[in-house]
Steps between C-alpha positions, in 0.01 A plus 500: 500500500415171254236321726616167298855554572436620914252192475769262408766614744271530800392089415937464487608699794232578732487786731535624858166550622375674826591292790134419575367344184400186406737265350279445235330782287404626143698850438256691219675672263352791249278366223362228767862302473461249786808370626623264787815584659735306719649702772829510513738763671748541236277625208557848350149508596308647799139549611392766697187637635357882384230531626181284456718376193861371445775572286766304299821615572766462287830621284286562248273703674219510680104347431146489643398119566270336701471162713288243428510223816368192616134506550399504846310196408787273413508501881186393568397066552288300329225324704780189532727734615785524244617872338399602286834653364630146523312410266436751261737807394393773353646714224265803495292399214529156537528216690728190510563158649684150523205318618692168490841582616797699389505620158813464247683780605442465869635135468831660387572679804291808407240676706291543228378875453189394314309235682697573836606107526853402677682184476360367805122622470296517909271266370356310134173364640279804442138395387345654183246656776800652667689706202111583352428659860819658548450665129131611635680666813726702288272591239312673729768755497713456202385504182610226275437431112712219559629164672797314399567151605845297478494114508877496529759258307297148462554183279137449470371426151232765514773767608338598868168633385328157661599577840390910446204436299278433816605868617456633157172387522412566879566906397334485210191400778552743699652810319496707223893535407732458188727191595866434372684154549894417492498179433758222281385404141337181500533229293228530315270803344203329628620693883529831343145456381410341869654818652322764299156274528533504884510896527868612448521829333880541436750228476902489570766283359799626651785407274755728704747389238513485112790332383424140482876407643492732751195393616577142525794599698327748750176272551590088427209411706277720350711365127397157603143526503404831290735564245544901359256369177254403714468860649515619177228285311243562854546837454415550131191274590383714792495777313247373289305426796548802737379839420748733307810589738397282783793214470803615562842366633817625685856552397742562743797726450794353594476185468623503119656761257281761469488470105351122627238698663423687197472219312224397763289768469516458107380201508261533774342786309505363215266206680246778629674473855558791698856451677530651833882533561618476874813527622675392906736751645777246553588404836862560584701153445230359321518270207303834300685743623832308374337498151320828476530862640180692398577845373209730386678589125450104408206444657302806335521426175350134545217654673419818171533178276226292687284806463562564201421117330197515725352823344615348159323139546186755623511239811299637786647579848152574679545140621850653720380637799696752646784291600748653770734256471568425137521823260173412256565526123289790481721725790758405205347840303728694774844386317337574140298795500188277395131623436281266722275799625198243423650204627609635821098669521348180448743311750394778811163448346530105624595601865217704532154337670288515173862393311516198736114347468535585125789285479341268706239456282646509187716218565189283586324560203825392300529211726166349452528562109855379470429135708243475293645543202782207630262291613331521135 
């Protein structure tokens, strides 16, 4: 069984699980494939326990998993008394939040799988104390190489990296952790400078779409204020900034012809950016699901090609954590019989303790040197 391919179609149908799990947990595949899955009655999938372990049941056949769920800590309350799985979520190997309110895709009517945000978020007046304790709570029992923040969709000339900054620096106090940010391009490459400076170790500019009509259709309000060449020239800039591999930038499937997506991740690669390419199972009667019906014999080849440019353009993916939402450019190798023994070594080398304060570290160092070679 093709871990990419069972990967893909458990993230588009789902399974039945055992009537007394969770409704939110990681399903581990073989080869450490991580993998969130919605539940849903329906799917030609089925979990059941053997055991101390549980098994994938299926047309195909059967296979061995195991369950990765919510920390016991997410639980727990911070000394305001807020929980700390509202404010945090966790994705095994990292962390991720929307410190300052919904993020893009929850502000569409998603619940959004990676920083757990909805619509109509419990609360947006968390301290920087509060999310820095929460992340102490639940590193006590999760290990983490890394925390992503989202600012959201703002008009703000510096993008949203003002209003996280303060965080970005409050963990950088208190905690030795790689951090990520999602944030809009800003006007100016002065931010992206700002943003690195203030201890950001991984950038995002989402595009979600490449073709410049397209976009201006799906997003006028984003059109308005950032136009598609904006994204474009702050990514080629942060690249020059950030460490090799660590700016990256979604597509989303779907949302345009799939040879539009290729396109993307041409020209993305061709930048030094690492695309990430996401897709939404479309919601019956929705405006997606009149446009696009995912089927796995499209969607597969889009996924060999992104590996494939990325092992060309020798771009690393040690920056992609293991993602179990998204399918990461290197899980690609599954469609294309690629040789990434090393690549896949040195990325379980980075979730190991000495692979995380090694990291760490490294990232410092090339901090320090690069601001000062800016500020030169």
């Amino acid at each position: 069984m093709n871990v990419g391919i069972l990967k893909l179609d458990l993230l588009l149908r789902g399974l039945n699980p055992p009537h007394d799990f969770p409704e939110d947990f990681i399903l581990i595949l073989p080869e450490n494939t991580h993998v969130t899955v919605t539940s849903n009655p329906h799917s030609p999938y089925s979990l059941e326990k053997k055991g101390e372990g549980l098994l994938l049941k299926s047309r195909e056949g059967n296979l061995d998993v195991q369950a990765l769920f919510p920390p016991s800590a997410s639980r727990e309350k911070t000394s305001r008394g807020y929980r700390v799985g509202d404010l945090i979520h966790v994705h095994g190997g990292f962390l991720a939040a929307a410190p300052r309110g919904p993020c893009r895709f929850a502000k569409s009517g998603f619940a959004c799988k990676y920083c757990g945000t909805k619509e109509t978020p419990r609360r947006t007046d968390y301290s920087n104390e509060d999310f820095v304790e929460a992340m102490q709570i639940l590193l006590k029992e999760t290990p983490a190489e890394i925390i992503h923040l989202s600012s959201g969709f703002v008009e703000t000339e510096d993008g949203g990296i003002a209003m996280i900054e303060p965080l970005v620096r409050e963990i950088r106090k208190h905690l030795n952790i790689l951090i990520s940010v999602d944030v809009m391009p800003p006007a100016t490459n002065q931010w992206i400078d700002r943003t690195y400076a203030a201890g950001v170790d991984m950038v995002y500019y989402d595009l979600d779409v490449f073709d410049p009509t397209l976009f201006a259709a799906l997003y006028p309000e984003k059109d308005k204020t950032i136009r598609q060449k904006r994204y474009l020239e702050a990514l080629e800039y942060a690249v020059k900034i950030f460490p090799k591999g660590a700016v990256t930038s979604h597509l989303v499937l779907g949302l345009e012809p799939l040879e539009s997506t290729q396109k993307g991740i041409d020209a993305l690669t061709d930048l030094g950016v690492v695309p990430l390419i996401t897709f939404f199972p479309p919601q019956p009667e929705s405006s997606l699901a009149m446009r696009w019906q995912p089927n796995l014999k499209e969607i597969i080849p889009i996924f060999s090609y992104l590996y494939q440019r990325t092992q060309e353009k020798k771009l690393s993916t040690n920056w992609i954590r293991q993602i179990d939402v998204v399918l990461t450019p290197l899980e690609g190798r599954h469609f294309v019989g690629g040789k990434s023994g090393l690549t896949v070594a040195m990325k379980n080398f980075y979730h190991t303790s000495i692979g995380r304060k090694a990291a760490f570290g490294l990232s410092a160092i090339r901090r320090k040197l690069k601001v000062r070679e800016v500020k030169g």
